[in-house]
C-alpha positions, 0 to 999 in steps of 0.5 A, spaced: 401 759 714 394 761 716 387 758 713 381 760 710 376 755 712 368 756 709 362 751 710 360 754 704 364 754 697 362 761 697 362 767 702 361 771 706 355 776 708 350 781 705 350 789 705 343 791 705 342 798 704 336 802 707 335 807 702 330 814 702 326 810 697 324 805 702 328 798 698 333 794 701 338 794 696 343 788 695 350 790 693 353 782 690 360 782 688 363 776 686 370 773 684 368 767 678 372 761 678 376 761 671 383 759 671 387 764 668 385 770 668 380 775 671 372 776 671 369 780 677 362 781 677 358 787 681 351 787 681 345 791 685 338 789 685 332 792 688 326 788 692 322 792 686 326 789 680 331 794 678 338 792 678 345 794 675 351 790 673 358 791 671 364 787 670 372 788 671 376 783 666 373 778 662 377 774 659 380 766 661 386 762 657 381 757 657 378 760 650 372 760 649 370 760 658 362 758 657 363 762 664 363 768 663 360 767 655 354 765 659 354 771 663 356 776 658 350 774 653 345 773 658 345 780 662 346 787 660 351 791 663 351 799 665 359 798 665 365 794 663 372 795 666 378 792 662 385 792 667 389 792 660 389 788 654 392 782 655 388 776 651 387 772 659 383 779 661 379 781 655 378 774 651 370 774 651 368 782 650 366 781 643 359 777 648 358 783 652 352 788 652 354 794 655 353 802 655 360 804 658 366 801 658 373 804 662 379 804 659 386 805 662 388 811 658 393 810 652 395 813 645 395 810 639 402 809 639 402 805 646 396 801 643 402 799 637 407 798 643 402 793 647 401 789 640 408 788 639 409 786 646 405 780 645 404 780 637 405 773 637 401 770 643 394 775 640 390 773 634 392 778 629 387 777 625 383 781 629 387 786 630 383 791 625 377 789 629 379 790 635 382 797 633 375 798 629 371 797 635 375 802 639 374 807 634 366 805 635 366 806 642 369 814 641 365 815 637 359 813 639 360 815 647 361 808 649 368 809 651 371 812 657 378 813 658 382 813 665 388 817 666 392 818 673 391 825 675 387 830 680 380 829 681 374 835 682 371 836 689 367 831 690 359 835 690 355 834 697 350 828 695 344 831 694 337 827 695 333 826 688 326 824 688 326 822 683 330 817 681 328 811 680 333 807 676 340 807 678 345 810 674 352 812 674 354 819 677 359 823 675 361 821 669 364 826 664 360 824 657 363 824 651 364 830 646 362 832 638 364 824 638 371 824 643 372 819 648 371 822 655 377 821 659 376 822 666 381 823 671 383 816 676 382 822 682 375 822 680 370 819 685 364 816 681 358 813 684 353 808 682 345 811 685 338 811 685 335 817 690 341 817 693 349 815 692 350 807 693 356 805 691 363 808 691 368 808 685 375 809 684 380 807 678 387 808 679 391 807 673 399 806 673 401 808 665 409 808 665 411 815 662 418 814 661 418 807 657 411 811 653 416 817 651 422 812 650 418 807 645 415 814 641 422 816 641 424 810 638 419 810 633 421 817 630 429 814 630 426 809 626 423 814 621 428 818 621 432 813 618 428 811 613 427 804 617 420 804 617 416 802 610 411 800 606 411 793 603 413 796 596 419 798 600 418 805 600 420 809 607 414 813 611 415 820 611 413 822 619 410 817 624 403 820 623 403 817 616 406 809 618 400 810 624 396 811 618 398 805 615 398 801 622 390 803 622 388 801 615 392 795 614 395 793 622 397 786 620 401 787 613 404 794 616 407 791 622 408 783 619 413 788 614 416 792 620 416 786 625 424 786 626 425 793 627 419 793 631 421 788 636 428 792 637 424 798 639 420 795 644 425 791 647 430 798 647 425 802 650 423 797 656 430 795 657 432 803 658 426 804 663 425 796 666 429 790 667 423 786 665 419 785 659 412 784 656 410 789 661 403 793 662 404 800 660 398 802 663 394 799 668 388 800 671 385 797 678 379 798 681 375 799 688 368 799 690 365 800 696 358 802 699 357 808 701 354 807 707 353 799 711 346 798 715 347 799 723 345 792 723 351 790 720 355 793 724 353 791 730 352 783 727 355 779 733 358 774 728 363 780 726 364 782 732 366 773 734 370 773 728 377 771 730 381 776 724 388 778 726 384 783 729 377 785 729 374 785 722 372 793 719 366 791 717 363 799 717 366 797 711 365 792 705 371 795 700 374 790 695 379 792 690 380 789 683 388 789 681 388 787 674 395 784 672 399 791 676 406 789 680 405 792 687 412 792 688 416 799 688 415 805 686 408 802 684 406 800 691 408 807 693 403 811 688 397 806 689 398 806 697 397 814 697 392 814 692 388 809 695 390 812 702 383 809 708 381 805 702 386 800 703 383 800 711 377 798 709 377 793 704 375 786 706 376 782 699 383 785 695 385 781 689 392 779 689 395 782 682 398 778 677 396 772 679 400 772 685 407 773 681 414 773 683 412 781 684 406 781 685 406 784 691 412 788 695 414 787 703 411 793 705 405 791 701 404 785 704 405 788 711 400 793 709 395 788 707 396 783 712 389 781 717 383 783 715 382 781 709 380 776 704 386 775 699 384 772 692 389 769 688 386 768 681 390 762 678 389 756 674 388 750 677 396 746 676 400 752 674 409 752 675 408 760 675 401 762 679 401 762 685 410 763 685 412 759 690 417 765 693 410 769 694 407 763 697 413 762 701 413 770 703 405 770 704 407 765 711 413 768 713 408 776 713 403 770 717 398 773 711 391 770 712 386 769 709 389 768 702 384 763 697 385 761 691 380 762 685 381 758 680 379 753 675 374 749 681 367 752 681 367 750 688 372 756 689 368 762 687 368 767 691 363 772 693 362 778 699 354 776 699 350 771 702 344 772 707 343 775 713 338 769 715 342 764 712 349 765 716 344 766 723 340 759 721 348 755 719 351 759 724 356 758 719 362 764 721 368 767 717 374 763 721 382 763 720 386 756 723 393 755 723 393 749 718 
């Protein structure tokens, strides 16, 4: 299998962006070293001071991780992305300051759904918490949901002279106190006078088992299964959502084994595996535009890649925990479509799961890219071995694990001026 070598723990080169304001415009995203989980970090910053960061996941098993509790507490954050809604991947949001956070779009009932699933690995003590917090986010317009659908044409850009501060653009505010919900066709931006960063979500929410669980649900009432804890049978669906938002842990505690029967029915209609996601959220961001110093950098063009590096391009595309095996793999392929051509960092899903990633995804990724597998330091699952194996069989290079070392945090930002004085290249070698 091939090798990633780097003279420095952290990689790998600058998109400096020349924009109509005269500022150089530094575009940092980095993958930090915390075991299992997720934490992805972007941040913009101008030579006169301003600066923007957002994140995708934020949480760690390792609970408190002072990681990412010291970055969340020390910055404030234009916005947040959570993947999904496992403990590993939001476990130090309480410690964030931020002004939007994106959601992969679910309804009430999947929310329950997903609470069942891993209603004993979460605290479910702060369940009430959780979902007051949501209902804050839709009221305050803090909250924007994702959902898969077609996006607007995208507008010409048009030069504003007098921005000053970076903001996102086309985002949908919030209404009379509702969420906004923005179509994962949709291409937002991040800019100042001019577009600077391109953002593009895909969600993947498993329509068939949303629709059987919520089918299970109504059997249940109808039959008189579902009750309070003084034995009285609930009415209608919308009356025992009622009680689910008032009183979550007693409701569900009461409920648990007819619950559990209706997750388990639901996903064994639809999927051979359990404890999936219903819906998932990934994320690829790019700069609109890299400098011709960049392109024609001679550091690039000696890099001995499977082929030569698209370095036009500095795309990196986050996965959260979603399976790109198929028919998935199929949908993400084709909403993402040239995307994919012009990633240089594609986080592996799953923490490099069995099914983290089909064959002809793997084919479709291979060369060109930096492979991150977010995985704990010493795990039996992450990275599976079969993974592994198959990552060597599709001769896959540049495949880094980040995981609990500090040593191996990953990020597609250094200096030009350091990499000319060190000299120090992006290599692959056969191990």
């Amino acid at each position: 299998m091939n090798k990633l070598v780097m003279p420095n723990p952290s990689l790998s080169f600058r998109a400096a962006l020349e924009t109509s304001t005269g500022h150089t415009i530094q575009f940092e995203r980095t993958q930090w070293p915390v075991g299992h989980g997720g934490f992805h970090t972007g941040h913009l910053r101008r030579k006169d001071g301003e600066s923007l960061h957002y994140f995708f996941d934020c949480g760690s098993k390792s609970k408190p991780d002072q990681l990412i509790k010291r970055h969340l507490e020390n910055r404030a954050y234009e916005f947040g992305v959570l993947s999904h809604f496992h403990t590993d991947h939001i476990s130090e949001l309480q410690n964030a300051q931020l002004k939007r956070i994106f959601l992969p779009y679910l309804t009430e009932i999947d929310m329950l759904f997903e609470i069942i699933g891993h209603w004993e690995a979460i605290d479910q003590t702060q369940i009430a918490s959780a979902l007051a917090t949501l209902k804050r986010w839709e009221q305050n317009g803090t909250l924007v949901w994702i959902q898969h659908g077609s996006g607007e044409p995208a507008p010409d850009d048009e030069t504003n002279s007098e921005a000053e501060q970076f903001t996102l653009e086309a985002v949908p505010p919030a209404l009379a106190g509702q969420p906004a919900t923005l179509n994962d066709g949709q291409t937002i931006w991040i800019r100042d006078r001019v577009r600077l960063v391109e953002l593009k979500f895909f969600n993947y929410r498993h329509e068939t088992v949303s629709a059987a669980f919520d089918s299970e649900l109504k059997a249940l009432i109808a039959a008189g299964t579902l009750q309070t804890a003084a034995g009285i049978a609930y009415a209608a669906v919308a009356d025992f959502m009622q009680a689910i938002r008032s009183h979550p842990q007693e409701t569900i505690e009461t409920n648990k084994a007819a619950l559990t029967a209706a997750y388990a029915q639901a996903c064994a209609a639809n999927s051979p595996k359990m404890n999936f996601n219903l819906s998932s959220l990934t994320l690829f961001s790019a700069s609109c535009n890299i400098p011709r110093w960049l392109r024609n950098a001679p550091f690039i063009k000696s890099t001995p890649f499977s082929c030569p590096a698209p370095v036009e391009f500095d795309g990196w595309l986050c996965s959260g925990d979603l399976e790109l095996a198929y028919p998935v793999w199929r949908a993400f392929h084709e909403h993402y479509s040239t995307r994919l051509e012009q990633c240089l960092a594609f986080n592996v899903p799953h923490h490099a799961s069995e099914h983290a990633l089909c064959d002809e995804a793997l084919h479709s990724l291979r060369g060109n890219k930096f492979l991150l597998l977010p995985v704990p330091d010493k795990s039996a699952q992450h990275p599976n071995a079969d993974m592994m194996k198959r990552f060597a069989l599709h001769q896959v290079p540049g495949v880094l694990r980040v995981n609990k070392q500090p040593e191996s945090a990953f990020s597609l930002l250094t200096t030009w001026e350091n990499l000319q004085a060190s000299g120090t290249y992006v290599m692959f070698r056969p191990t």
